[in-house]
C-alpha positions in Angstrom: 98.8 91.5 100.5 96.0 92.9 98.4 92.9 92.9 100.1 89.3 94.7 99.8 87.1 94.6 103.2 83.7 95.2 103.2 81.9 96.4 106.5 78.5 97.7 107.6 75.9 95.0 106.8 73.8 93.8 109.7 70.3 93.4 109.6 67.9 96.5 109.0 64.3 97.0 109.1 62.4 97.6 105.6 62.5 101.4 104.8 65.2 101.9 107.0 69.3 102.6 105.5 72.7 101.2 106.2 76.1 102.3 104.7 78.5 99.7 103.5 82.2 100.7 103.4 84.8 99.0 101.3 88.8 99.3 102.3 91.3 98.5 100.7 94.8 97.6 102.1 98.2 96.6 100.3 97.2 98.8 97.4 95.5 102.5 96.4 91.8 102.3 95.0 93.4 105.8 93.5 93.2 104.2 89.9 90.9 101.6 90.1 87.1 101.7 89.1 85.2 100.1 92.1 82.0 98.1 91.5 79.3 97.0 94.4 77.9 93.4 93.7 75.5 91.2 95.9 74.0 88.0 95.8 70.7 86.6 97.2 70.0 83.1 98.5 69.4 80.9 95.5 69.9 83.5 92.8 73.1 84.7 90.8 75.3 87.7 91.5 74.3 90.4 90.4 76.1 94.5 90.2 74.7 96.9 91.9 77.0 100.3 91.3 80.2 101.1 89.8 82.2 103.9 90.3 85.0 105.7 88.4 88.5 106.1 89.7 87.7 109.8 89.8 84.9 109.7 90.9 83.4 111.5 88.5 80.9 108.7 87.0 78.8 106.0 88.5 76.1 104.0 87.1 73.3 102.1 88.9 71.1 99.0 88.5 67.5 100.1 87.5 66.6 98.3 91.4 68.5 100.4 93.5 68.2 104.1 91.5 67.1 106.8 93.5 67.7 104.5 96.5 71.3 103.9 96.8 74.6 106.2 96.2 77.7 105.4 95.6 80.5 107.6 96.5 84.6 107.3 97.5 87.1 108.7 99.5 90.6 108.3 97.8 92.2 109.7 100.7 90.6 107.2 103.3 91.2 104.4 100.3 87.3 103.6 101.0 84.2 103.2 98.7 80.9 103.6 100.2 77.3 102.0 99.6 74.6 104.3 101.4 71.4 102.1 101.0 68.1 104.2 101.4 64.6 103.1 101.8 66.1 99.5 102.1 63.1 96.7 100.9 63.3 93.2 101.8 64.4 92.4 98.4 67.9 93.8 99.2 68.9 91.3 101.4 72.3 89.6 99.8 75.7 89.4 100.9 77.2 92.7 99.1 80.6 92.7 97.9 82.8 95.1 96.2 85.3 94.7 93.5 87.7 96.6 92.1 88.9 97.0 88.1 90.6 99.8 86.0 87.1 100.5 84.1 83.3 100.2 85.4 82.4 96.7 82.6 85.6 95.4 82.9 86.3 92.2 84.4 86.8 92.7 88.1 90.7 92.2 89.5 90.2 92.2 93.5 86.9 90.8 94.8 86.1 91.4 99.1 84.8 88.3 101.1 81.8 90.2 101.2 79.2 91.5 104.1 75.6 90.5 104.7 72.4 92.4 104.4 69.4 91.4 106.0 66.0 93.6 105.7 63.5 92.4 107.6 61.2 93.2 109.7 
């Protein structure tokens, strides 16, 4: 079965940082693209990071540059999120995705794992 987990939400204070981990089992992330996406309550879903199967290229949304990195671990088959300088504005369930190309319609979606920064 084909499946991508997210872990490592949990509720933060503003400012503070959290790293979300997404693992994939049933399949190699090896040549796939993988994408970060979250939602908010009451708002539509929006991508947060995409990174290349090498590794060698990410892109950001304008909100979270300078704040979040994306980076991967082929050999673990994970993807992480570290989230910096986290603002109460980041709260969303977070999910990953993975696809052959960062823009590309996603092929695996996780169930997703919730961030909650508040103080």
């Amino acid at each position: 079965q084909l499946q991508l987990v997210e872990s490592g939400g949990g509720l933060v204070q503003p400012g503070g940082s959290l790293r979300l981990s997404c693992a994939a089992s049933g399949f190699t992330l090896d040549y796939y693209a993988i994408g970060w996406f979250r939602q908010a309550p009451g708002k539509e879903r929006e991508g947060v990071s995409c990174i290349s199967s090498s590794g060698g290229s990410t892109n950001y949304a304008d909100s979270v540059k300078g704040r979040f990195t994306i980076s991967r671990d082929n050999a673990k088959n994970t993807v992480y999120l570290q989230m910096n300088s986290l603002k109460p504005e980041d709260t969303a369930v977070y999910y990953c995705a993975a696809t052959h190309v960062c823009g590309d319609g996603m092929d695996y979606w996780g169930k997703g794992t919730l961030v909650t920064v508040s103080s």
